[in-house]
N, C-alpha and C positions, 0 to 999 in steps of 0.2 A: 401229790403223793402217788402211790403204786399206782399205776394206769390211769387213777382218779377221774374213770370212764364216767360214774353220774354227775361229778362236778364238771367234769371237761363236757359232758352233753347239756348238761343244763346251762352254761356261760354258753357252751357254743350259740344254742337255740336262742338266747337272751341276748347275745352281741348280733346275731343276727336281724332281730325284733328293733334291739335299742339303736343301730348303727346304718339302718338302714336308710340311705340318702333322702331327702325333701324332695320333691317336684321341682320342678324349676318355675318358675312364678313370668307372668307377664314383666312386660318394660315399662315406662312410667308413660303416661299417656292425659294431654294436656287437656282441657276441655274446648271447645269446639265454638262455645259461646260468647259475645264479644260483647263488652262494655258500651254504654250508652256514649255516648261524647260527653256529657255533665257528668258522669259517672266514678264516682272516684276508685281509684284501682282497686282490685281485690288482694289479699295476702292470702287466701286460698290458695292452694298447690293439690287438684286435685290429681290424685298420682297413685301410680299401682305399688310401686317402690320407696321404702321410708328409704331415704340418705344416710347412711350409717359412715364414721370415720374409719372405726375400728369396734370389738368385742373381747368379751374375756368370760373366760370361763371359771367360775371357784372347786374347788374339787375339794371336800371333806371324806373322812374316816367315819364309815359305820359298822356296826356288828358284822355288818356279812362283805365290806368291805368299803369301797371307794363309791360316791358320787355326786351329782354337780346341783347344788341345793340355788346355785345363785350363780346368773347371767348379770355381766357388766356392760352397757353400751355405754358406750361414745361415740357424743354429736358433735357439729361443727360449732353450736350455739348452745345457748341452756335451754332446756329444757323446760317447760310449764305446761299444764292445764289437766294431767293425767290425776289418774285413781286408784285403789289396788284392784279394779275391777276393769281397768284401760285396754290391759294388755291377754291374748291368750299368745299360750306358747305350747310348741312340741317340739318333740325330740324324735327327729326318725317319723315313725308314723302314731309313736305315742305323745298323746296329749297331758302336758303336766297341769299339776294344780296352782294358779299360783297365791302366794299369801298375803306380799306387800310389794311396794312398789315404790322406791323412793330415791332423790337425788344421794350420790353419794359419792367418796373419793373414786380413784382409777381400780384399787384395792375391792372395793365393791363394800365398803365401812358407812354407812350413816353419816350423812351431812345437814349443816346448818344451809340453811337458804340455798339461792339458786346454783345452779352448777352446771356440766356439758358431760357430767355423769350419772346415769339412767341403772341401779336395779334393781332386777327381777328377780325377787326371793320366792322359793316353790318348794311347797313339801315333798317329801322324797320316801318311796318305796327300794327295794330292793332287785323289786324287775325291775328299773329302770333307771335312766340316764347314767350309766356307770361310762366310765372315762375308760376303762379296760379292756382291752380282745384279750383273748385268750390261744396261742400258739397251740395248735393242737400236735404238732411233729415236735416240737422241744418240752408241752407239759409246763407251760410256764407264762405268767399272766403278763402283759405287755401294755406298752399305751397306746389305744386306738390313735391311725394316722390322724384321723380327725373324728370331732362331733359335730354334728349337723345339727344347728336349730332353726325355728322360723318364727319368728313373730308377729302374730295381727290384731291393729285395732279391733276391738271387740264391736259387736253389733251396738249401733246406737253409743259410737264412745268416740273421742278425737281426743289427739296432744298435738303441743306447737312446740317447734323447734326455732327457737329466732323467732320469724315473721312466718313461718311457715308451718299452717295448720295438715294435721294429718286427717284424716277421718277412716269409720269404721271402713273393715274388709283390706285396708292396706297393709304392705305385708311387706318387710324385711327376710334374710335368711342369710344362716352365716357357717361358713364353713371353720371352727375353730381346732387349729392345730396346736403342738409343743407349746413355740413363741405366747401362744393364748392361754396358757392355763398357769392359775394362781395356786397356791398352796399353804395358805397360810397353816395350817397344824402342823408343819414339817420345820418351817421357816426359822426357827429356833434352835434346830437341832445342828450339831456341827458334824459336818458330812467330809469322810476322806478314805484313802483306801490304804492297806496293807500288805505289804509282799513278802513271798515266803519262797525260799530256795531253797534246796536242796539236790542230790542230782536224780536225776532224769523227771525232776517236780519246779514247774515253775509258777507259782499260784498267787494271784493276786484277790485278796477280800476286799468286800467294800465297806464300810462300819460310819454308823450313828450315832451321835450319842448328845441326851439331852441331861441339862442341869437345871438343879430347882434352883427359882430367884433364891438369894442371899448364902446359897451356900459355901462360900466363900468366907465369910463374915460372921456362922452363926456360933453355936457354943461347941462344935465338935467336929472329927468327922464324921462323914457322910456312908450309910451302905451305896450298896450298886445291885440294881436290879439288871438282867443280860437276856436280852428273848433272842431265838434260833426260831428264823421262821420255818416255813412249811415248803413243800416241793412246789407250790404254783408260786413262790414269793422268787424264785431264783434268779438271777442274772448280774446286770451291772448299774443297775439303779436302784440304789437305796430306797427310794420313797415308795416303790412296789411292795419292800418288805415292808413298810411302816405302816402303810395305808393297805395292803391284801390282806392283812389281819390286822385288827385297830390295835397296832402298838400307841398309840400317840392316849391311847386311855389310859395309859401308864403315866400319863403325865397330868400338871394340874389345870390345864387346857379343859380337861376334860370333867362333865358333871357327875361323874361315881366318882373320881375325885379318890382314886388309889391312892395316892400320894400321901392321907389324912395318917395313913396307920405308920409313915415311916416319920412325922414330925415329932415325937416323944423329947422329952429332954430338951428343948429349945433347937433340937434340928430342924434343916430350912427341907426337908425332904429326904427322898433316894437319889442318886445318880442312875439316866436309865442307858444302857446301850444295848444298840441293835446290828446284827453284823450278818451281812447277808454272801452267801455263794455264788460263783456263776454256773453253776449246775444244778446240782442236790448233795444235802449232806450227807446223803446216803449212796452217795458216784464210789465205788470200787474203786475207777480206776481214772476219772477226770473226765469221762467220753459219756459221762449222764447213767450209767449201768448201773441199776442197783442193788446192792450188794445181800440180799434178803429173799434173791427169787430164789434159789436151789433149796425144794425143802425139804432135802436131804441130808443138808451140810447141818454139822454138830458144831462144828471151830464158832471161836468168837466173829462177829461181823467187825469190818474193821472201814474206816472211810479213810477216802483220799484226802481227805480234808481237817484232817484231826490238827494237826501239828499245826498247820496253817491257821486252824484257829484258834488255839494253845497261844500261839500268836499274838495273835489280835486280841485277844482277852487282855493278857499278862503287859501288853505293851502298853495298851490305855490306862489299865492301874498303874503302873510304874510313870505314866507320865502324869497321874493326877495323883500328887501325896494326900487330897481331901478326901480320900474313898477310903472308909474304915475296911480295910483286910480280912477284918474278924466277920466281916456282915456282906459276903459275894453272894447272891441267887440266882443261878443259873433253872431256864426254862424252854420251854419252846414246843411248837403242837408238830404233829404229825411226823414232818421228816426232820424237822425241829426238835420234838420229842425224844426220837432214836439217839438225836446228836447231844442232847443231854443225859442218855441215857450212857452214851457210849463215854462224854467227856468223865460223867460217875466212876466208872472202869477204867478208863484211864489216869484221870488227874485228878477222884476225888476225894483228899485232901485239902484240896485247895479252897472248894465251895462250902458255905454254911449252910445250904439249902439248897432242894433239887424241887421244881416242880413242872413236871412234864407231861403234855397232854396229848391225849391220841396221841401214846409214842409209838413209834412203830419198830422197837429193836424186838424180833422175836424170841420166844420167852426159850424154844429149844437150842437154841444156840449161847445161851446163858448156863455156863457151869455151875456146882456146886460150889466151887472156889470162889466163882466171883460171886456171888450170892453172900458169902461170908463175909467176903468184903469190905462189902455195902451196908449189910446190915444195921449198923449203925449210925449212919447218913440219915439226914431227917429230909425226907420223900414226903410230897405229894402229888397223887397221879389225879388226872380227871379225864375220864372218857363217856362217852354215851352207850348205851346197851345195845341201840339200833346202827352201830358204826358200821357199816358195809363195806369201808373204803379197808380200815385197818381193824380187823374182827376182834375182837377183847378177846375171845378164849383164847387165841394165837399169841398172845402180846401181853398187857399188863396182866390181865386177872391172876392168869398163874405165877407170875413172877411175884406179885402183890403177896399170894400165900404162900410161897417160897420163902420171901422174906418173913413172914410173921411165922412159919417155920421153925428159921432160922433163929429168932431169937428178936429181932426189931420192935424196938418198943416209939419210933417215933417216924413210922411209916402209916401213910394214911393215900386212904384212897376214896373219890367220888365220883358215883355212878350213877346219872341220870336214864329216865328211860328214852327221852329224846332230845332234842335243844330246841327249844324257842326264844324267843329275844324280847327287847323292850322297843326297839330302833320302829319294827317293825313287827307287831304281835303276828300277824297274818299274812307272812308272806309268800309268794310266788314259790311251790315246789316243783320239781318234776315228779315228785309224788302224787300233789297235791292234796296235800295231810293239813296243811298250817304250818308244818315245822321245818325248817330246814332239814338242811342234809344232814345226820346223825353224824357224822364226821366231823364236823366245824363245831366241837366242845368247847373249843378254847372261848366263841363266845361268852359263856358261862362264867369265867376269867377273867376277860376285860370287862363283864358288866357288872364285876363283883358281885357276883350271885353262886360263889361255890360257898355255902354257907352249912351243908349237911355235909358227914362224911359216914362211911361202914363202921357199923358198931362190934369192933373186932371181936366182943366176947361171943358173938353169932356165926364167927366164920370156923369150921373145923375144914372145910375145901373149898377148890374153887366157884361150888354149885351154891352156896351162900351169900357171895358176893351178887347183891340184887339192888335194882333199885328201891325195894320196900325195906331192906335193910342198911339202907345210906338214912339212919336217925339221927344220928350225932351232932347236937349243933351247938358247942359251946364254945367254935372260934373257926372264924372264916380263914380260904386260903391265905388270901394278903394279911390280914393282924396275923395269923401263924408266922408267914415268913419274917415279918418284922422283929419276931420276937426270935431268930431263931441268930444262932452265936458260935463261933468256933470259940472253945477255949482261949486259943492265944491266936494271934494274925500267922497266918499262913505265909508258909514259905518258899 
């Protein structure tokens, strides 16, 4: 998002800490001692370096993003003699936890009996082991060239490879790049891009999109849930948008298990699609410029990007006649936000429901006109009170009482006074509060936990809208959206 100077300082300092190379470790070094003549050989290999074939990395989605919960090794032999207490491991110069320990496929999946697959599952915080740099000249989260880890038998602990015993203090380390990294939460989702011409615009989107088992087959069609990620999600890999912000919680991968409130009626789910830019949805003009610094300018904000993804929306439903028309939700946080905020004012007709968080289209650039608009659009906004990045008085709050204003009877807004998670109740800030960055709401959203909203008969201005007055709980974001309906299918 705009300059997104404390997330871009805090990943920077934390790519730093997490990405920072191993030591280089001694060479393998034989022992010096020589057998008896009756002596029968030894299978001891006393050695500084374990034999590795190859590694892999797993890379998961969490509240505050990406990281690697489980190391895969591959040996030349199977494996035997280890514990969940065999191995320590780090990452850079951070030491992980680890929890279990066991043969399993190439995958890094739990196996029956012996095997020449070795992993290392480790609980995971949010300072650490993230698989992502951070470009701080583009504003946009990237894949580290590599992760560095190390492995060593633990004091007083040995595994055998083959014939060939390890013992404590020896140490593997592995440099894992692209080729190395697994992704199973993605793995499902059908990934392609979309082009958009026009003259002097040649734009090509990248887009997502996952289906629930049986939805082919069940008693109906299906909605479609659409997320617009955020300004650090941008580029030309999909899986940055899916995994930079836990979209994949959208699916039923996941234990909040969003998906609960779209099976009604014998439907097999939602349909979800993600659709990502190579810049920001808030580029003016295609060169990354965003189009909300002049705050002076009254005109509506307009993106380069609109059409282009008018696009890619409208193409995917035309090509899936399983997607109920009547049931599209359009969402997305930060610069994702704005671009829901703006598809509203452009194309909204077309959407059953809008929920946008940390948007960032500002509220003085929004006419009375289009205020009238909208009005009747069923809105739900979610932002945090402590947002630094994209300040609420500038942005929703006023537009929020604009519409209630206006007349809106199915606009709803919630407003926390900070974000904290479940992933990770206490994590790593540059504050160092416990809570994340007040800017990453959308949290909130994927852990399904927007469950209070403003109790409008409280609000006469924007000075009302508080978080003591977010009481209202008699239907969370996601059961709201599910339940929300165009008259007839859009056209």
């Amino acid at each position: 998002m705009e300059n997104l100077m404390k997330k871009m300082t805090s990943l920077f300092l934390a790519a730093l800490m997490l990405f920072a190379v191993a030591g280089t470790f001694a060479g393998c070094s034989e022992s010096s001692a020589k057998p008896t003549p009756d002596a029968a050989p030894s299978p001891t290999k006393s050695a500084a370096e374990i034999v590795l074939s190859k590694a892999a990395v797993v890379v998961q989605g969490y509240e505050w993003g990406p990281a690697i919960p489980k190391i895969v090794l591959e040996f030349a032999e199977d494996v035997s003699g280890f514990a969940n207490d065999t191995f320590e491991v780090s990452f850079g110069t951070t030491k992980r936890t680890v929890n279990a320990v066991y043969v399993s496929d190439e995958d890094g999946n739990k196996a029956d009996g012996a095997g020449k697959h070795l992993t290392i599952e480790m609980s995971v915080k949010s300072s650490e082991a993230s698989p992502f740099s951070y470009d701080m000249e583009k504003n946009v989260n990237t894949w580290a060239e590599s992760v560095d880890f190390k492995v060593t038998v633990a004091p007083d602990k040995t595994f055998s490879v083959g014939s060939i015993s390890y013992q404590a203090g020896d140490t593997l380390s592995y440099s894992a790049t692209a080729a190395d990294r697994k992704i199973p939460q993605t793995a499902s989702w059908v990934k392609d891009t979309v082009e958009y011409k026009e003259e002097g615009k040649d734009i090509t989107l990248t887009r997502a999109a996952w289906a629930p088992e049986g939805a082919d087959t069940d008693s109906g069609k299906n909605p479609l849930i659409i997320w617009l990620h955020g300004g650090g999600e941008g580029g030309t890999d999909i899986d940055i948008a899916l995994l930079g912000n836990e979209v994949t919680a959208l699916t039923t991968e996941n234990e909040t298990n969003v998906q609960k409130y779209f099976t009604a009626d014998g439907l097999a789910g939602a349909y979800v699609l993600a659709i990502q830019t190579p810049t920001a949805w808030m580029d003016v003009d295609g060169t990354n410029t965003y189009n909300h610094t002049d705050a002076d300018a009254t005109e509506q904000q307009k993106s380069w990007y609109t059409e282009a993804l008018w696009k890619a929306i409208t193409t995917y439903v035309e090509g899936n006649p399983d997607v109920d028309t009547s049931r599209i939700y359009l969402g997305g946080c930060s610069n994702g936000g704005y671009m829901t905020v703006n598809l509203m004012f452009e194309h909204g007709g077309y959407f059953a429901a809008y929920y946008p968080i940390c948007e960032a289209y500002r509220d003085h650039r929004i006419s009375d006109e289009m205020i009238a608009s909208v009005k009747d659009y069923a809105i739900w906004f979610v932002l945090s009170a402590d947002d630094g990045t994209v300040t609420p008085p500038d942005y929703a709050l006023p537009t929020y009482v604009r519409l209630l204003e206006a007349g809106a009877e199915n606009a709803w807004l919630t407003l926390t006074d900070n974000v904290r998670g479940t992933d990770d109740p206490n994590p790593w800030s540059w504050t160092g509060s416990g809570t994340y960055d007040g800017h990453w709401s959308w949290i909130y959203a994927f852990n399904d936990q927007v469950t209070t909203r403003i109790d409008t008969a409280k609000v006469s201005s924007a000075a009302d809208l508080t978080p003591e007055n977010c009481t209202v709980t008699d239907v969370n974001l996601w059961q709201w959206l599910s339940e929300q309906s165009l008259p007839q299918a859009a056209g």
